[in-house]
LOLUM-510355 format. One line per 2 residues: their letters; for each residue x negated, y, z negated of C-alpha. Coordinates in steps of 0.25 Angstrom, whole numbers, plus 5000, padded with zeros to 4 digits. Each point is the difference from the previous one (the first is absolute). Layout:
N
A) X/Y/Z; ...;
//
This chain:
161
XX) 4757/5912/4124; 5001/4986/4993;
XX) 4989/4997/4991; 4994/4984/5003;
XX) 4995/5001/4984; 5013/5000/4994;
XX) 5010/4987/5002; 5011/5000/5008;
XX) 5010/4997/4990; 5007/4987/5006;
XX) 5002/4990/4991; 4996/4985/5006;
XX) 5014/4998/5007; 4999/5012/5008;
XX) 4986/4996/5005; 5006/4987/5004;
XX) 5010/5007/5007; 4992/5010/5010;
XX) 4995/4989/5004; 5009/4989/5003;
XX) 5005/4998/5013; 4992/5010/5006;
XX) 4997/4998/5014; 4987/5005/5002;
XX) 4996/4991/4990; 4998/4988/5008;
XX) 4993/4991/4994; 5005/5003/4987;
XX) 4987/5005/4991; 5007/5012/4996;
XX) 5013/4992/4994; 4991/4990/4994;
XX) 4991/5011/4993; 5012/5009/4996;
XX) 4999/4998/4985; 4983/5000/5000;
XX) 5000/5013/5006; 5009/5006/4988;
XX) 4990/4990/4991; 4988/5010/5006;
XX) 5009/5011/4996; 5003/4999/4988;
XX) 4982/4994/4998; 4993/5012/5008;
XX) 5013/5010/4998; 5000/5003/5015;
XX) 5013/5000/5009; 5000/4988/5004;
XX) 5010/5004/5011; 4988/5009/5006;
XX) 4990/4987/4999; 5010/4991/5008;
XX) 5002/5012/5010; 4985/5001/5002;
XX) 5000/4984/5003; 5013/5001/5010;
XX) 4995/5012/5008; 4985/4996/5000;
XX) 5005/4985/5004; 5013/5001/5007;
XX) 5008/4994/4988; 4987/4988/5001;
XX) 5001/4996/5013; 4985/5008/5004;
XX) 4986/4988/5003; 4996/5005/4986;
XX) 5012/4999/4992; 5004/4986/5006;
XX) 4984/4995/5000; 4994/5006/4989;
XX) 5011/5001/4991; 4998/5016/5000;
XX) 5013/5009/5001; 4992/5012/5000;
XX) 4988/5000/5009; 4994/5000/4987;
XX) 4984/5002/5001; 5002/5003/5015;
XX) 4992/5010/5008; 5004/5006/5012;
XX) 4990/4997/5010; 5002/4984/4995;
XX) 5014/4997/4993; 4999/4987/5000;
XX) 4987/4996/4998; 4999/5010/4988;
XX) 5012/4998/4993; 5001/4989/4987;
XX) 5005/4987/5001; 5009/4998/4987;
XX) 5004/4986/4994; 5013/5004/5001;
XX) 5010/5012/5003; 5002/5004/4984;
XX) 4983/5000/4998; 5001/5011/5012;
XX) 5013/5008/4993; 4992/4998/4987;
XX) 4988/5005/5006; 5006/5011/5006;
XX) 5008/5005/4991; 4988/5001/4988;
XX) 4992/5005/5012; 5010/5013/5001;
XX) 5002/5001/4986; 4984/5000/4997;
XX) 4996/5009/5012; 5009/5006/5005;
XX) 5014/5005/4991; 4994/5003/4987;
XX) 4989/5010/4997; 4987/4994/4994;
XX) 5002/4995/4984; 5015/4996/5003;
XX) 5004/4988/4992; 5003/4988/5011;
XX) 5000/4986/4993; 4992/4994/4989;
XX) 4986/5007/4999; 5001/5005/5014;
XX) 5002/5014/5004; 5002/5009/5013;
XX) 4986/5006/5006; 5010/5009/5007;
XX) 4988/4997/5012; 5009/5004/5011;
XX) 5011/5007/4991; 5006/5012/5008;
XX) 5013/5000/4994; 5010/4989/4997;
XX) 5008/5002/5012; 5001/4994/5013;
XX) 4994/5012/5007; 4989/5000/4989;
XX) 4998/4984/5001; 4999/5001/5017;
XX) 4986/5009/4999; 4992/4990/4996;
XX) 5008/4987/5004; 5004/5001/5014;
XX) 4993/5007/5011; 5015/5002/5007;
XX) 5004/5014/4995; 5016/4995/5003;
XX) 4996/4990/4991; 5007/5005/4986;
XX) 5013/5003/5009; 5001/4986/5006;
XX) 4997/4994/4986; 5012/5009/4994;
XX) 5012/4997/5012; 4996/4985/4995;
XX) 5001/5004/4986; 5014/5007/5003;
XX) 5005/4988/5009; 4996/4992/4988;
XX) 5007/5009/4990; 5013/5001/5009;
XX) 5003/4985/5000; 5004/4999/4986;
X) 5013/5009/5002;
//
């Protein structure tokens, strides 16, 4: 099973290239935030591959009320009996992908005293592993969710051969 706490390995180009011309992606917010979500990988050591699957599956590659009104690719602070009203409102797409992806990297990927930027350090709060499987306990409600999020993942990955 693929860890989300190490980086995927892509240089910038190869991000820029799962995500050009990419149908689903019809507004382009994916293509456009290519190279900030390899800039949260390398800050937060996180695959950002597995950040931007979360954001395509949980908003149907941006085109969900949330993502298009609020800015938020992730359903990002929603909860089930009100999505919408619950989840944040971002200034923009990279403060929700920011957001996220120092949220994963703080409570959910890395045990608690794990190094994360500047004086900052994981709490490991909802840490039950650093795989998809591990991160879907405590961060989605869907059981299916840690599959779903990894079929996105491997679309992603299949687009650069």
């Amino acid at each position: 099973e693929m860890a989300g706490n190490t980086v995927s390995g892509l240089t910038t180009e190869e991000f820029i290239k799962v995500f050009d011309s990419n149908s689903g992606d019809r507004y382009e917010i994916f293509k456009n935030n290519a190279e900030f979500f390899y800039e949260m990988e390398q800050k937060y050591n996180v695959n950002g591959l597995f950040i931007a699957a979360i954001g395509v599956h949980e908003s149907g590659w941006g085109t969900s009320a949330i993502a298009r009104d609020k800015n938020n690719l992730f359903g990002y602070g929603a909860y089930d009996s009100s999505p919408y009203e619950s989840s944040y409102d971002f200034e923009d797409y990279r403060e929700g992908i920011e957001t996220l992806s120092k949220s994963m990297a703080k409570y959910y990927l890395n045990e608690d005293g794990v190094h994360v930027i500047d004086d900052e350090y994981a709490t490991g709060k909802y840490y039950n592993g650093s795989t998809l499987r591990g991160v879907n306990i405590r961060y989605a409600s869907d059981t299916a969710w840690c599959e779903r999020v990894f079929a996105t993942m491997e679309s992603l990955y299949a687009r650069l051969k």
